[in-house]
C-alpha positions as a Python dict, from the first residue, in 0.01 Angstrom:
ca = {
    (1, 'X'): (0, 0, 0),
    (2, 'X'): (230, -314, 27),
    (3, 'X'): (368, -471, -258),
    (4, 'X'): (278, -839, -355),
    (5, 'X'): (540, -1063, -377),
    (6, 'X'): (435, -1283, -690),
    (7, 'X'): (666, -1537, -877),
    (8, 'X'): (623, -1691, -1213),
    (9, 'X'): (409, -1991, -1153),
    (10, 'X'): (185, -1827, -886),
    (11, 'X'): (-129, -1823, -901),
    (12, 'X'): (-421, -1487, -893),
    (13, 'X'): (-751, -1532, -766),
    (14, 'X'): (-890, -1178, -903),
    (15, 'X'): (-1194, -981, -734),
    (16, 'X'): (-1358, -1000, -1103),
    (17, 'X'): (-1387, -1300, -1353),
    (18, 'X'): (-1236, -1259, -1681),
    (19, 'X'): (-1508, -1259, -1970),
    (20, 'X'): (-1542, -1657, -1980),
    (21, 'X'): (-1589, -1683, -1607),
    (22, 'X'): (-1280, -1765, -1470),
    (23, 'X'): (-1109, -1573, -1189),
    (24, 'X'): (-802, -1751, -1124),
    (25, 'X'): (-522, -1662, -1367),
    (26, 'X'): (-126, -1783, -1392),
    (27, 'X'): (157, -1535, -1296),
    (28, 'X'): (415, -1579, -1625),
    (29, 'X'): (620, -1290, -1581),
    (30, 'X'): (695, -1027, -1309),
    (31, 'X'): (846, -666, -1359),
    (32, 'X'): (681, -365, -1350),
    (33, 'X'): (435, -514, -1598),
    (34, 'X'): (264, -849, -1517),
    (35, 'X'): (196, -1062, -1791),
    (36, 'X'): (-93, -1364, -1687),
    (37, 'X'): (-305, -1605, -1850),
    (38, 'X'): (-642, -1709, -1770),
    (39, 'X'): (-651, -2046, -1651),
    (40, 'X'): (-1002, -2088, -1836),
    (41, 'X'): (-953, -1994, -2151),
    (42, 'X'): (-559, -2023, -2201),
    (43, 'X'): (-603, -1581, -2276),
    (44, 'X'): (-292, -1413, -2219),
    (45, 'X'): (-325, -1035, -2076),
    (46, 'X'): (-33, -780, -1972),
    (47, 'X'): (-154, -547, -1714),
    (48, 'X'): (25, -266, -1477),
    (49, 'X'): (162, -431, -1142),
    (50, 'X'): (10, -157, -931),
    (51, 'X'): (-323, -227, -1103),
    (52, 'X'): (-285, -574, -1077),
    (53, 'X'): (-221, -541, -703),
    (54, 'X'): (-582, -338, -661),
    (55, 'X'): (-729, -648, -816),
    (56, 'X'): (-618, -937, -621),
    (57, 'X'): (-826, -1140, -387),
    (58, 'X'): (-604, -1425, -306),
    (59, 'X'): (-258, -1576, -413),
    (60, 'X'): (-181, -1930, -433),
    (61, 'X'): (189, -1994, -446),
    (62, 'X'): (303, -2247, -718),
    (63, 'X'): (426, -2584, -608),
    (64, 'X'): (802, -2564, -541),
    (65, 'X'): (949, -2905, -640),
    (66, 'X'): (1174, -3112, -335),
    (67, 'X'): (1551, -3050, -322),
    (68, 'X'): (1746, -3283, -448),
    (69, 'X'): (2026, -3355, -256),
}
């Protein structure tokens, strides 16, 4: 299996909705533990990045603001 490059900001379309119907969910921290928060409901959730990875449909990379230069 290939690991998932996620940053903070990404975002995680899951294979199955969180409780208030949401799948899509906000990457706030990376390690070996992934902390996210429902984009629904504003529920925060830390979950094991190998499990995680198992339950990812689709990433959406966050918006990376223009250099300034």
């Amino acid at each position: 299996m290939q690991i998932i490059r996620m940053r903070v900001g990404d975002t995680l379309e899951l294979k199955k909705p969180h409780p208030c119907g949401e799948k899509r969910f906000r990457v706030m921290r990376v390690g070996s533990e992934v902390r996210i928060v429902c984009i629904g409901c504003g529920r925060d959730m830390v979950l094991d990045r190998v499990k995680l990875e198992r339950a990812i449909r689709k990433l959406i990379p966050a918006e990376e603001p223009p250099d300034e230069g």
